[in-house]
Every structure is written in C-alpha cells, then in structure tokens.
C-alpha positions in Angstrom: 82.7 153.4 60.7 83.4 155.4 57.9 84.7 154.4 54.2 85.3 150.5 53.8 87.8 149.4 52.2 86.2 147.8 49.0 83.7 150.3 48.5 83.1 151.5 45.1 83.8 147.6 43.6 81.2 145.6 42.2 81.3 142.1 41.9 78.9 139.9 39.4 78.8 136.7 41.2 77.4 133.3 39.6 79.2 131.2 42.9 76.9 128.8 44.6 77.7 125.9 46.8 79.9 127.3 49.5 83.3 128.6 48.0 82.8 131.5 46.0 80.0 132.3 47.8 81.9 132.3 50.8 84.7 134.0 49.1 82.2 136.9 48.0 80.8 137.3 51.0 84.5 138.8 53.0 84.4 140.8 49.9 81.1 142.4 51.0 82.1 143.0 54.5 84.8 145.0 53.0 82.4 147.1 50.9 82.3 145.7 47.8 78.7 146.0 45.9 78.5 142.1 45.4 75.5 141.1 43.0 75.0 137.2 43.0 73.2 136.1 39.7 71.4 132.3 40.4 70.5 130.4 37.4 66.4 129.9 38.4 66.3 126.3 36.7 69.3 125.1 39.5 68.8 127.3 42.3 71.7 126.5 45.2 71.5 122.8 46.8 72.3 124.8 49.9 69.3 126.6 50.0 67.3 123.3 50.6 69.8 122.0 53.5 68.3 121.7 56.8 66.9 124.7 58.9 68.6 125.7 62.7 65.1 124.4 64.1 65.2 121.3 62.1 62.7 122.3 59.5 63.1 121.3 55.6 62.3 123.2 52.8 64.0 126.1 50.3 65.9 129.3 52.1 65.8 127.2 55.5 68.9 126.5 55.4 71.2 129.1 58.4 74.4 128.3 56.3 73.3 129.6 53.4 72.2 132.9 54.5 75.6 133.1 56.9 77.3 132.3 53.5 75.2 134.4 51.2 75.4 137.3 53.3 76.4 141.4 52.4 74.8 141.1 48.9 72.0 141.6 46.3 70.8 138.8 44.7 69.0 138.4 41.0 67.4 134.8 39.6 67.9 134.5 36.0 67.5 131.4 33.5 70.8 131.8 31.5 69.4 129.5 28.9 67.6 132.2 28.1 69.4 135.2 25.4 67.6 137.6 27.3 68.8 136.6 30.7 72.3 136.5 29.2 72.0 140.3 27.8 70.9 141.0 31.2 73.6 139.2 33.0 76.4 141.1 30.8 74.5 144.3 31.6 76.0 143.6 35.0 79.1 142.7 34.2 79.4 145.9 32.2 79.4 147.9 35.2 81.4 145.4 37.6 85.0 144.9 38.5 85.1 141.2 39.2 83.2 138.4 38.1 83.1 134.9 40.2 81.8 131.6 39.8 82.6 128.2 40.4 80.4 125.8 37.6 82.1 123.0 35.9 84.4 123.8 32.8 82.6 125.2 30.1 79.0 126.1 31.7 80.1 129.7 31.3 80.7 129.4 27.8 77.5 127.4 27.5 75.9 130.7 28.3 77.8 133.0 26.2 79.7 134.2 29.5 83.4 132.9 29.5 86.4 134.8 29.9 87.0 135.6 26.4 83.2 136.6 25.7 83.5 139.0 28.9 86.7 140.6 27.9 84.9 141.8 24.7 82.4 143.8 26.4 84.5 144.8 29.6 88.7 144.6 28.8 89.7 145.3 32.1 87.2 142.7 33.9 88.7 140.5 36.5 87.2 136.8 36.2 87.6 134.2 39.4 87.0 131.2 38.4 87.3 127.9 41.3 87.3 124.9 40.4 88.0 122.0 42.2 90.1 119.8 39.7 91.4 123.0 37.8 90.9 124.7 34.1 92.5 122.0 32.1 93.9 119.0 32.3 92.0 115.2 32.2 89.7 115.7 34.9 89.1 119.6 34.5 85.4 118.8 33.6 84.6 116.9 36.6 82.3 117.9 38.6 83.1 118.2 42.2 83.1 120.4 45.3 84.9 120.1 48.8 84.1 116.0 49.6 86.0 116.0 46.1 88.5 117.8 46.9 89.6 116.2 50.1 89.3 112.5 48.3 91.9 113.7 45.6 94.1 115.4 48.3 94.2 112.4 50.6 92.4 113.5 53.7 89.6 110.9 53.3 92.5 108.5 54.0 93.2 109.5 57.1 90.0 109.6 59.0 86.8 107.1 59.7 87.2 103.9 61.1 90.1 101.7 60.9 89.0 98.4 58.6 86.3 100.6 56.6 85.9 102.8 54.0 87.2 106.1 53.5 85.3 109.1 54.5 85.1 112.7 54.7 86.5 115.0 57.5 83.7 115.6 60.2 85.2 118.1 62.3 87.9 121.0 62.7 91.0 121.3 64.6 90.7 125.2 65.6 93.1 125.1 68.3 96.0 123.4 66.5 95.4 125.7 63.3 95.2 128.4 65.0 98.2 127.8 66.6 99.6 127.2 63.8 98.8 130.8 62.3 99.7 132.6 65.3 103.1 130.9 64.6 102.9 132.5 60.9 101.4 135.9 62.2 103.9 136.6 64.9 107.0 135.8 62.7 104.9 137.8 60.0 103.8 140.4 61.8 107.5 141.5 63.4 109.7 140.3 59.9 107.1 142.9 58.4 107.3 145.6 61.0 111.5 145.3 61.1 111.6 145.4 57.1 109.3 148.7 57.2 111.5 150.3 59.8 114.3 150.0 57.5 112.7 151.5 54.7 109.1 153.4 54.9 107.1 153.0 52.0 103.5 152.9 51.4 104.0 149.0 50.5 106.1 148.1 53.0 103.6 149.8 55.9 100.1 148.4 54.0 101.7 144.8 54.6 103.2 145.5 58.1 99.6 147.1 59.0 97.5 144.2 57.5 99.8 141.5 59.0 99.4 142.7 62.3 96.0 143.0 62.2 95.6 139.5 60.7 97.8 138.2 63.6 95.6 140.1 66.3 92.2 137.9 65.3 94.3 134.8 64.7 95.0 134.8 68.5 95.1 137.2 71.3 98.7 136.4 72.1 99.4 139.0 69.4 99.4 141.3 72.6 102.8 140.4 72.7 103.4 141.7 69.8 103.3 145.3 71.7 106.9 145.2 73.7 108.0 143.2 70.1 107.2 146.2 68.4 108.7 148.5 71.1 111.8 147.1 71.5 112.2 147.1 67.6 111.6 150.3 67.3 114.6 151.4 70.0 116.4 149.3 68.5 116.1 151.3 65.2 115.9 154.6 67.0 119.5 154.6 68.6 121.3 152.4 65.5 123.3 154.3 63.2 122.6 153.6 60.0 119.8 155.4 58.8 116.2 154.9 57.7 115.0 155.3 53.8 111.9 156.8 54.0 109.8 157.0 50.5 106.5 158.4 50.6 106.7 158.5 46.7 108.5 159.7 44.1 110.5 161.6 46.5 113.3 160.0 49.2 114.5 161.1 52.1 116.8 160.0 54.7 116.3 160.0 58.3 119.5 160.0 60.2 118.4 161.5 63.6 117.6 159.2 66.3 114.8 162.1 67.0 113.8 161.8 63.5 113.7 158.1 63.6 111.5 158.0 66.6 109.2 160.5 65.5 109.1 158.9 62.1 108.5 155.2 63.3 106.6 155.9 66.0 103.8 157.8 63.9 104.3 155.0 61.1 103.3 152.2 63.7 100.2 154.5 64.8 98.9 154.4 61.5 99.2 150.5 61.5 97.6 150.3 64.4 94.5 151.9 62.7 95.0 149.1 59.6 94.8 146.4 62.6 92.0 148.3 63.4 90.2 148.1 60.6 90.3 144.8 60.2 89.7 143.7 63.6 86.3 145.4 62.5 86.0 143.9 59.5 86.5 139.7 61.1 83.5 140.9 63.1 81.3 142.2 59.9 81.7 145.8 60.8 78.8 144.9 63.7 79.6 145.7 67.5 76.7 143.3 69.1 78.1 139.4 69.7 74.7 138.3 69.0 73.0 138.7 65.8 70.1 141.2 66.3 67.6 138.5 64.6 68.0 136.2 67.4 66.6 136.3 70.8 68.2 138.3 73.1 71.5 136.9 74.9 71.3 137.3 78.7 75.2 137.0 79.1 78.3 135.5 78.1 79.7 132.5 79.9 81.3 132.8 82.0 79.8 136.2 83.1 81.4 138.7 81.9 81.7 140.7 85.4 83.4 138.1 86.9 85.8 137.5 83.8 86.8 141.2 84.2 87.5 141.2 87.7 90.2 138.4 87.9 92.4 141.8 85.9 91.7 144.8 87.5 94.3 146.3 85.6 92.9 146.3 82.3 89.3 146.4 83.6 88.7 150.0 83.2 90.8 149.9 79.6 88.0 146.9 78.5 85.0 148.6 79.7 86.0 152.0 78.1 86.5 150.4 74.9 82.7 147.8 75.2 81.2 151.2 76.5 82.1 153.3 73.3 82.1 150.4 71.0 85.9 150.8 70.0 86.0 147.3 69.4 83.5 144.1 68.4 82.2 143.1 71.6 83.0 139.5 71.0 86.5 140.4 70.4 86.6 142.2 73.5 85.4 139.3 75.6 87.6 137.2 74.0 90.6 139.1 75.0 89.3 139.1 78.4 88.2 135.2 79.0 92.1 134.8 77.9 93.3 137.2 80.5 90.7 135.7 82.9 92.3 132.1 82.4 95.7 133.2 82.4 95.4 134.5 85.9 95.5 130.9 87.1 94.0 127.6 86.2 95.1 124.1 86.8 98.5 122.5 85.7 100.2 119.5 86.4 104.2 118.7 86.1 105.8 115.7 86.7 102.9 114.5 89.2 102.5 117.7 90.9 99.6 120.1 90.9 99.2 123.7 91.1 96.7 126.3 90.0 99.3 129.3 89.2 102.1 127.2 87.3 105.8 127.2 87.7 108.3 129.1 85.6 109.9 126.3 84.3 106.6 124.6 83.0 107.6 125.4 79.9 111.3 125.2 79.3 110.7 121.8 80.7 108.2 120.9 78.2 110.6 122.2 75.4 113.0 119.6 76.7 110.8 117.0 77.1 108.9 117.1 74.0 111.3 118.3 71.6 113.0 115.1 69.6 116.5 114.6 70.7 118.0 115.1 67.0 116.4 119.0 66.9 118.3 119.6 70.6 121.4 118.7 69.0 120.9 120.8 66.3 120.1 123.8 68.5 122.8 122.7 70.4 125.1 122.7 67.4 124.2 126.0 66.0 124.8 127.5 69.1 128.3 125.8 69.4 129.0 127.1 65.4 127.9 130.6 66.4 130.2 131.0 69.2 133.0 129.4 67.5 132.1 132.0 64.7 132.6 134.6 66.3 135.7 133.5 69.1 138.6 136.1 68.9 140.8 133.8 67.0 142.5 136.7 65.5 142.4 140.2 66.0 141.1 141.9 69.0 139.0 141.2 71.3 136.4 145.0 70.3 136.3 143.4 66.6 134.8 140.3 67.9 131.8 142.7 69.8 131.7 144.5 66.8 131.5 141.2 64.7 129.2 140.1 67.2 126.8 142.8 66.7 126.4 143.2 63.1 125.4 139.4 63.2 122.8 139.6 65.8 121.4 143.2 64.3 120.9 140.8 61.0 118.4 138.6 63.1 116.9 141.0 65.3 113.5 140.4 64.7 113.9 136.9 65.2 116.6 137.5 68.3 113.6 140.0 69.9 110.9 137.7 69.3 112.7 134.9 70.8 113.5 136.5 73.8 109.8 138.4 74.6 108.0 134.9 73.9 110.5 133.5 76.5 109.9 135.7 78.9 106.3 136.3 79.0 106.3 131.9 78.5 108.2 132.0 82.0 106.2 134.3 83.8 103.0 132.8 82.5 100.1 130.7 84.5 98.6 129.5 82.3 100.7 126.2 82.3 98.7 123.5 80.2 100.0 122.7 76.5 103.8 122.9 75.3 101.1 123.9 71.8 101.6 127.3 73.8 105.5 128.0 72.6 105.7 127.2 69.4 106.4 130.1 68.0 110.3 130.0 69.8 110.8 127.2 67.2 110.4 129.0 63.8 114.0 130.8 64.7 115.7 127.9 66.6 115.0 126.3 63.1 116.5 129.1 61.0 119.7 128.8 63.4 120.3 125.5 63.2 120.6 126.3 59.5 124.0 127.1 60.3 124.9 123.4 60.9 124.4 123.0 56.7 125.7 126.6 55.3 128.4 126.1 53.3 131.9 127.8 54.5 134.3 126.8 56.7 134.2 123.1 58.0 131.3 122.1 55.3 133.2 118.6 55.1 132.5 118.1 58.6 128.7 119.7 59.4 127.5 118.2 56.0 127.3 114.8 57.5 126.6 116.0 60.4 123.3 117.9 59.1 122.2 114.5 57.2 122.7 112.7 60.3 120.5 115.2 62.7 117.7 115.0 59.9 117.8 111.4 59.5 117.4 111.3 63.6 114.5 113.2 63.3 112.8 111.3 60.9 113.2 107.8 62.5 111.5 110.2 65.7 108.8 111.2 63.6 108.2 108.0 62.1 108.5 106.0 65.6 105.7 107.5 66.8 103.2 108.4 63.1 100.4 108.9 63.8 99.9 110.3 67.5 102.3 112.8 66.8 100.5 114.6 70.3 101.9 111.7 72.5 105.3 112.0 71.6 107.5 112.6 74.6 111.4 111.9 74.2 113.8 109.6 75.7 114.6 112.7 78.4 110.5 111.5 79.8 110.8 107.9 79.4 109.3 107.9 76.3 105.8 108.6 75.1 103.9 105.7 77.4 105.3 107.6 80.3 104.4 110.7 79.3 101.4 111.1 81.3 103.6 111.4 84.2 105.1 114.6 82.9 102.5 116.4 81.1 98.6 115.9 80.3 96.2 118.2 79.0 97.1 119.7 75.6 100.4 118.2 75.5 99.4 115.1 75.7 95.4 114.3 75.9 93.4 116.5 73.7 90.1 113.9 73.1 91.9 112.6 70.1 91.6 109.1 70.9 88.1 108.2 70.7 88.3 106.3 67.6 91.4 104.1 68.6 89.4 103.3 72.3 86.5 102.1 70.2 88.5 100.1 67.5 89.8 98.7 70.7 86.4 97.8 73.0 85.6 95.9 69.7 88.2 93.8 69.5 89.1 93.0 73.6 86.1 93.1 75.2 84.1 90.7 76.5 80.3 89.8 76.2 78.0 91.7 78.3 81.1 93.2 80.0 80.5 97.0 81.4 82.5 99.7 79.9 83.5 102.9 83.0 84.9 105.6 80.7 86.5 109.0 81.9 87.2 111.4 79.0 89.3 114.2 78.4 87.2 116.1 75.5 84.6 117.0 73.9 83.7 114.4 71.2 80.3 111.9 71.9 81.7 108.3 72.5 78.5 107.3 71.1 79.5 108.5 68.1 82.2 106.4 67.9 80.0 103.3 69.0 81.5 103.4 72.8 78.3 102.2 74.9 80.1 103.6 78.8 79.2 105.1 81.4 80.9 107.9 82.4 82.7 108.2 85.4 83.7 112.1 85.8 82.9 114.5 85.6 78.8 114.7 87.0 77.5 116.1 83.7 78.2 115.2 80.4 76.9 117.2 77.1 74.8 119.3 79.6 73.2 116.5 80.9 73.5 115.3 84.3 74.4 111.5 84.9 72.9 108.8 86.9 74.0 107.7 90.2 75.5 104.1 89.4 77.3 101.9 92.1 80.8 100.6 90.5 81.4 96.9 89.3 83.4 94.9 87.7 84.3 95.6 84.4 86.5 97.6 81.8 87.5 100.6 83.1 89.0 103.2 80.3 91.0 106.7 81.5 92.4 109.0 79.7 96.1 110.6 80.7 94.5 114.0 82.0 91.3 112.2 84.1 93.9 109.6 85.2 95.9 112.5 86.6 93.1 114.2 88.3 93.7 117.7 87.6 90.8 119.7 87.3 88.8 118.0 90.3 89.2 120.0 94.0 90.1 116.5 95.1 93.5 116.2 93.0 96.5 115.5 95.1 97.7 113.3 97.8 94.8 111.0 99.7 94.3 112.4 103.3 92.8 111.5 106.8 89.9 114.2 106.0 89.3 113.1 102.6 88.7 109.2 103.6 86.3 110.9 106.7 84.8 112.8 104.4 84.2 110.3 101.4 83.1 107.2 104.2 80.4 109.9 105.4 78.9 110.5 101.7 79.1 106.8 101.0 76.8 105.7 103.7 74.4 108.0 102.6 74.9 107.7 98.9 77.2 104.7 98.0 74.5 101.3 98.5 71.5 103.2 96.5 71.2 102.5 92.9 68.0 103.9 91.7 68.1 104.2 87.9 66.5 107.9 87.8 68.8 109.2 90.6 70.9 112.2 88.7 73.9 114.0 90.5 72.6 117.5 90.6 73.5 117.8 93.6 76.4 119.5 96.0 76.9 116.1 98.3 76.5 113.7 95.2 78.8 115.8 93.0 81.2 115.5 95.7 80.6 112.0 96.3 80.8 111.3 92.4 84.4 113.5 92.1 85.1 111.7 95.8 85.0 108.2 94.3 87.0 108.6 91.1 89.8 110.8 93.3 89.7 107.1 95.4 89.6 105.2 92.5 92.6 106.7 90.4 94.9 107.1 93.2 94.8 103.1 93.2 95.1 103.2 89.4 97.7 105.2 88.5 100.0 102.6 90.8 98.1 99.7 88.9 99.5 98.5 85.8 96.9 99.0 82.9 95.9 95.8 81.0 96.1 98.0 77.5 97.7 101.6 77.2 96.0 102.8 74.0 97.7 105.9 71.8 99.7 106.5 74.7 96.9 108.5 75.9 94.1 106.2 77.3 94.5 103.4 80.2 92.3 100.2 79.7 92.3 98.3 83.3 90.0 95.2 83.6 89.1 95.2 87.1 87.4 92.8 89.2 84.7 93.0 92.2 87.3 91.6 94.4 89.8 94.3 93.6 87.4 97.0 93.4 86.2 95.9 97.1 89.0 97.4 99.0 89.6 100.6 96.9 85.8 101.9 96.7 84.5 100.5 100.1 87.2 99.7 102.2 89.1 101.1 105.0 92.2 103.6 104.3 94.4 100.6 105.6 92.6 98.2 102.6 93.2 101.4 100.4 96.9 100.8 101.0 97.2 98.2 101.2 95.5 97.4 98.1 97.9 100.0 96.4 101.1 98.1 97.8 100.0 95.3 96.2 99.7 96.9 93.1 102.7 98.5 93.1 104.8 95.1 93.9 103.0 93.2 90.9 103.9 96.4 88.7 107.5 96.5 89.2 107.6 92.7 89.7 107.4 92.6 86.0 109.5 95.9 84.6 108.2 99.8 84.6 
C-alpha cells in the first residue's frame, strides 16, 4: 500500500483501560511505531474481561486485543529506578507520549511532563483524564461510567422509578446521520473554499474531509455531481483562482486553466479519500479477520446484492477483484444500492415497494415544527423582497441576484443535488434520510434576525419563531422521533402518515414495560408485535410474539390467540413488510380459511413455524388481525408509537375465526364506537 501516513513516529504509550489505548491504536493503523509500556504490578483490568467463547482468565479478553492492536508491548514495574531509566530510554527516541492514570501517578514515577521535557524538549505528552488536570476533583479516579455520571447521561436511561444507570447500547444510525450531516456540509464548504484559493492547506483538509464523509455514510456518493457542479461553476466564473503552491502565487484566469487546475486538484483528493478509506479498514482488504474461521458469504449473498444494479456491477467487481478497496467497504456500498432499488414504504396508509417522489417533501412538511416553516417561509419572503427591482433596472437586480447566490453556492448546490436525488429515490422509509437540506434552510432563515433594514420589525418576529419552536420541542421531550406537526394531526396520528424510521425505530421498549407493570392484570397474556431489534426480556416484557415467525434467530411456537393484552407497534400495526399488507380480499380470506383448518385448532407446545404454510398462516393471521385493529380504538397509545388493545374472546371470535361478513362486520362496529367518542 505503500508509505503510511504516520510512519516514522513513535509513540511511548502508558494508556490502559480503553481510551488511550484506543486512541493509540488509529495511530498505529496510520503507521506510527506505537510502544505501550504496562506497569507489571497493575496489568490492564481489560485483559481479565470475559473471552468471545465465554472463557475467564488474563489476555481472554477480544476487546482488549481489538483495542491493543498495531503495537509492541513492554511490562515494566515503574516503582522500580531501573524500569524508570528504561522507560525514558523510550521516550528518548519517541515523538509522543500517552497515558491516562490518575493526576500525579506519572510524577510518582519520575515521568511527568516537566521530568520528560528535560530529557526530550520537543516531546509531545497526551494526557486523558476524565475529570481534567486541575481543579477539585482532578485526582479522582474514574473512566467512562464516570464520565457519563458527571455529564448527565446516566439520567436519562434505565428504568423509570429506579436508579440511574449507565448507557447500554449505541445509536449508530442516528449518529451517523448525524455526521453525514457534518461531512457533506464539510466536505463541499471545504472543496468550494479550496477552489477559490489552492493551497497545500486548504486541499489536505478538502481531501481529509471527503474521505471522512465517504466512511461516515455512503451517501457521500453524492458528493460526486456536488463536486462537479462546483467545479463548473468555478470554471466559467470570472473572477479568478489564487493558486499557492508555496512561497510563490499565481493566478489562474483562464477558464482552461481553471479546469485543468481544479480538476487535477480534486484527483489528488480523491487519492487522500483514498487513503483513508484504507486506513478505517486497518489497511486489510479481507472483511473477516484471517484468525477466524473462514466466512462462507456475506448476508445477503453478495451475487444477488450485485445484481439488483447492473450498472455498477462490473465497476464493483473490478475494484473486490484487484483489491482497490476494503472488501467490507465495497459490500457496504453495494447492500445500500441493493436496498435502494426498492423496498417497502408506506405514506398516508398506502403501500408500495418503489416509493413516490413526494415521500419525502411530504415528510419535510409533516415533521418539520410549524415555527421552522415560517421561518423558511420568511427568509424566502426577505430574500425576494431583497432583491425586488425597487430601484434601478431590472439587469442590476440579476446582477444583484447573482453575486448573492454565488456567496452561497455550496450551500445553494448542495441543497438542490440532495433534493433531487431525495425525489427520485426508493428508498422511502425515514424523513432521518434528508437532514442534511436543513443545515442551509437554517443558515437562511438567519436572514429573519440580521440586522439592516426592518430590524424593528423581524427582531420580534425572530424571538417569536424561536419561542414557537421551543414550546414544539418541549410539547413533545422526550420522544422527539414521534413528533408529527399539526399539518398530520399531531404526533398520535402519526402512524397514519409515516412509520418505520420516522416514527417507530424499537425505542419504546422501556415505556411498554413501565406500562405492563402498572395496567395489567394478574395472569393476563401479553401478544406483542415489535418493530426492532432490542429483547423485551430485557426489559422484563414476558409476550409472546406475534410477527414475525422468528425472533432472535429462533423460530416461535405455534400458539392459538386468546384473550388478553395485545401491544403493536406503529410499523407492525401498519403491516408493511409482510406480502399480506394492503387491502383484505376474497382470495386472502380463501386462502387464510384453508390454512386455518389445517393449522388454526392445534396447539402443541413444541410445534415451531418453520414452515412455508405456517409462516403464511402466522403472517395470514396478524394481516386479519390488524386490519380489525387499526379501525379499533386502542385502550393505551404509549410514546405515540405502540398500541395497547385489551381484547376479549368474544371480540377476537369474529376477527380470527369468523366469516368475512363477521370480519366486517366486526370492523363496522368498531369503527362506530371509535368515532362515537371523538378521533
């Protein structure tokens, strides 16, 4: 792969725990000669943690060697003089030096920063700890549970009623959302500020930001026609490009020049994306480390994943055969393409497997608070009224016009290629998917509150449009995912618009429990259908699940339905993954009364669904089941997100055994007592 970039560095590491050992460990994928020195009378707690296989015992432990990786490694007791002589041997001949102990171990050992600087001037020291140098509690001792109690997150999260605890889990899609957000406004402000002037600064941090946005997420590809259309736009302006190599400046005033010039530059970043695409992936082409048993394939296959884009097929393959890429990075790319070909959606209770083009400009309506549409609304007003021929001729206005929008045009560019590729997309499940056309929206509506012309009359204004949208915010703290504006009804009609990821992401699981414990009754069965991934168990929710067939890998028992406490999330309540979504029909009710007399009065408690006819039985009698529901009014709506319906073995009777005519007729009655008493 050639020269990485840190080689040449050394680094004298006394980390353990996870964060500078963590830390160090990037800095050894990039090259650097990383040397960790362990103290041998308090070797690393993480060492002892428990194996992969479930054994115990010292250098078990699979974090610490995925933590502690790209390094040499030296035990010394530096209570010892002699193990201190030989630790600033080290550090004679290293760059950096990194640790993390409590304040004042180092100098316990003769090793602090003002010992070090006496032997080595120009060493670099990195020192993290987790209540900082000085201060009251700088000699606490503490590592990331510490952290998150002083920062608050042990606040929010456990159970409601009990003590605070530590985070359990991550949120990957939501932060890396969140980054692509950062990246892609990084990523083009970067590119658009090198275009205007080349220097080796400017194109290290255009390079490095694009390649950071391209393994935050692999919508970065749109950062492709972003980049193009920048670079035209540069190419035929007139004002010319700075270009400073070094010590020596030159101007570029041909749009040949500029092309050529540009064009080249973003070549060269390509290969900085490049390289740290490569480094992410540990410099290693294989997916699968080469000390685990051999992987048989990917899931889904990867021959099926590439054939749902013929297009890009044969640019894929060329790049897995000559290993231009990681191949986990390249099968990323392609699952994404795969899904984005077509896969379930549902919008305002209709299905479809492709998507509509205004999935998501609806969404945008729907879920932005009414106090940020005014504001957008506004600015747009201000800008035209900015720039309206009061005086002077019509050609100044154009003029006017254009030197305004050339100030934003990475913003105006971005805005406009994330729209369009957002309307032609199928991939229609989670308004989480445009969030990056908010980031300028935002930075126009700053107009409302600039001062000028009219600041007696937009000041007010401004304060009024934030105060709306904090009484939104507020109203709905903490399931900020459920909000839905007054446009939708509201968020407890929501579900009706949108599920999925703009609505039902599994977040509920603790609420639904806090509930069960409260409302239901002894000995009273629990039906639960979940949109997630989370163990109800966990959460101490004894159910049994109603959809799909298989849950953690597992198939389920056959189970005949009975009274009880039946909980649904938005999504499973909608349907929309099953082949059975949609409106009931005369073949469907053959079809589910034929599999029901076969299937429907057995109960054997070994009986698993692992097969075709029961699956489709099993997805047959909670397609029956919900379309009766979603008329029903629930007896709890939880979140916004999870229906809680206490049904009977009268009311079941007609819904899961009856004939289409008790299926209606059952559904007309609960639509009567719904509406009897408000929406």
């Amino acid at each position: 792969m050639g020269t990485r970039p840190l080689e040449g560095i050394r680094v004298a590491d006394f980390g353990w725990i996870y964060a500078v050992p963590h830390a160090t460990a990037w800095l050894g994928a990039l090259g650097a000669d990383v040397i960790r020195i362990e103290t041998s009378g308090a070797p690393d707690l993480v060492r002892f943690l428990t194996g992969t296989d479930g054994s115990i015992g010292a250098n078990r432990s699979g974090i610490f060697h995925a933590i502690n990786s790209s390094r040499r490694s030296i035990a010394l007791n530096l209570a010892m003089p002699e193990a201190q002589e030989i630790a600033r041997k080290i550090i004679r001949q290293s760059d950096f030096v990194t640790e993390n102990f409590t304040v004042g171990n180092m100098a316990k050992y003769n090793l602090a920063y003002d010992d070090l600087v006496k032997i080595k001037p120009d060493i670099i020291m990195l020192s993290g700890t987790p209540l900082g140098q000085d201060g009251p509690l700088a000699g606490s001792v503490g590592f990331g549970p510490t952290t998150q109690a002083f920062a608050g997150l042990c606040h929010i999260t456990g159970y409601p009623g009990s003590f605070p605890c530590g985070i359990g889990g991550t949120w990957p899609d939501f932060a890396v959302g969140t980054g692509m957000v950062f990246f892609l406004l990084a990523a083009t402000g970067a590119w658009w500020r090198h275009s205007r002037r080349l220097s080796w600064g400017s194109w290290l941090l255009s390079g490095a930001v694009l390649g950071l946005a391209c393994v935050a997420k692999f919508s970065a590809v749109l950062l492709l026609p972003i980049f193009t259309l920048l670079l035209l736009v540069r190419t035929v302006d007139r004002q010319p490009i700075a270009f400073a190599p070094g010590r020596r400046h030159y101007t570029l005033k041909s749009w040949s020049a500029k092309l050529a010039t540009l064009a080249a530059s973003s070549l060269t970043q390509a290969f900085i994306a490049w390289i740290i695409i490569w480094a992410f992936y540990d410099f290693r082409y294989s997916a699968a480390n080469s000390a685990l048993p051999k992987q048989l394939d990917f899931y889904p296959p990867w021959a099926s994943v590439i054939a749902d884009h013929p297009p890009l097929s044969g640019v894929v393959q060329a790049f897995s055969q000559w290993h231009l890429l990681p191949q986990a990075f390249l099968f990323g790319f392609d699952h994404v393409m795969h899904f984005s070909q077509g896969r379930g959606g549902f919008l305002n209770n209709a299905y479809s497997n492709t998507g509509w083009w205004y999935f998501f400009p609806y969404a945008f309506l729907v879920k932005t608070p009414p106090a940020t549409l005014l504001a957008f609304t506004f600015a747009l007003v201000l800008a035209v009224w900015h720039w309206w021929p009061h005086q002077g001729s019509f050609d100044a206005c154009l003029q006017h016009v254009r030197r305004d929008l050339y100030r934003v045009t990475p913003l105006l560019v971005l805005f406009i290629v994330y729209w369009a590729f957002s309307l032609a997309s199928h991939l229609n499940i989670g308004h989480r998917h445009i969030l990056p056309v908010y980031p300028p929206l935002f930075i126009a509506a700053g107009l409302i509150a600039r001062p000028g012309a009219g600041w007696r009359w937009r000041a007010p204004l401004a304060l009024l449009l934030a105060l709306g949208l904090a009484v939104s915010s507020f109203g709905i703290r903490p399931t900020y995912l459920a909000y839905f504006n007054c446009l939708a009804g509201g968020p407890d009609q929501g579900y009706q618009h949108l599920v999925d990821s703009s609505l039902d992401w599994g977040q509920d699981l603790p609420a639904l429990s806090a509930w069960l414990h409260t409302h239901r009754r002894p000995d009273e069965p629990v039906y639960l259908a979940y949109f997630g991934n989370g163990d109800p168990a966990y959460y101490g929710i004894s159910a049994y699940r109603l959809a799909p067939y298989s849950m953690q890998e597992q198939w389920k028992h056959w189970q005949v339905l009975s009274r009880g406490l039946y909980c649904v999330s938005a999504t499973m309540l909608q349907d929309v993954y099953s082949e059975w979504r949609g409106p009931w029909n005369l073949a469907r009710e053959w079809r589910y009364h034929q599999l029901l007399l076969k299937y429907g009065a057995q109960a054997p408690p070994q009986l698993n669904i692992d097969s075709d006819q029961m699956k489709e039985i099993d997805r047959l009698v909670f397609a029956r089941l919900c379309l009766y529901l979603r008329v029903r009014r629930p007896d709890a709506l939880i979140n916004h997100t999870f229906f809680v319906f206490r049904l009977s073995a009268d009311e079941l009777k007609p819904v899961l055994t009856g004939t289409i005519h008790d299926l209606n007729a059952a559904i007309e009655l609960a639509y009567r007592a719904r509406h009897a008493s408000g929406p």
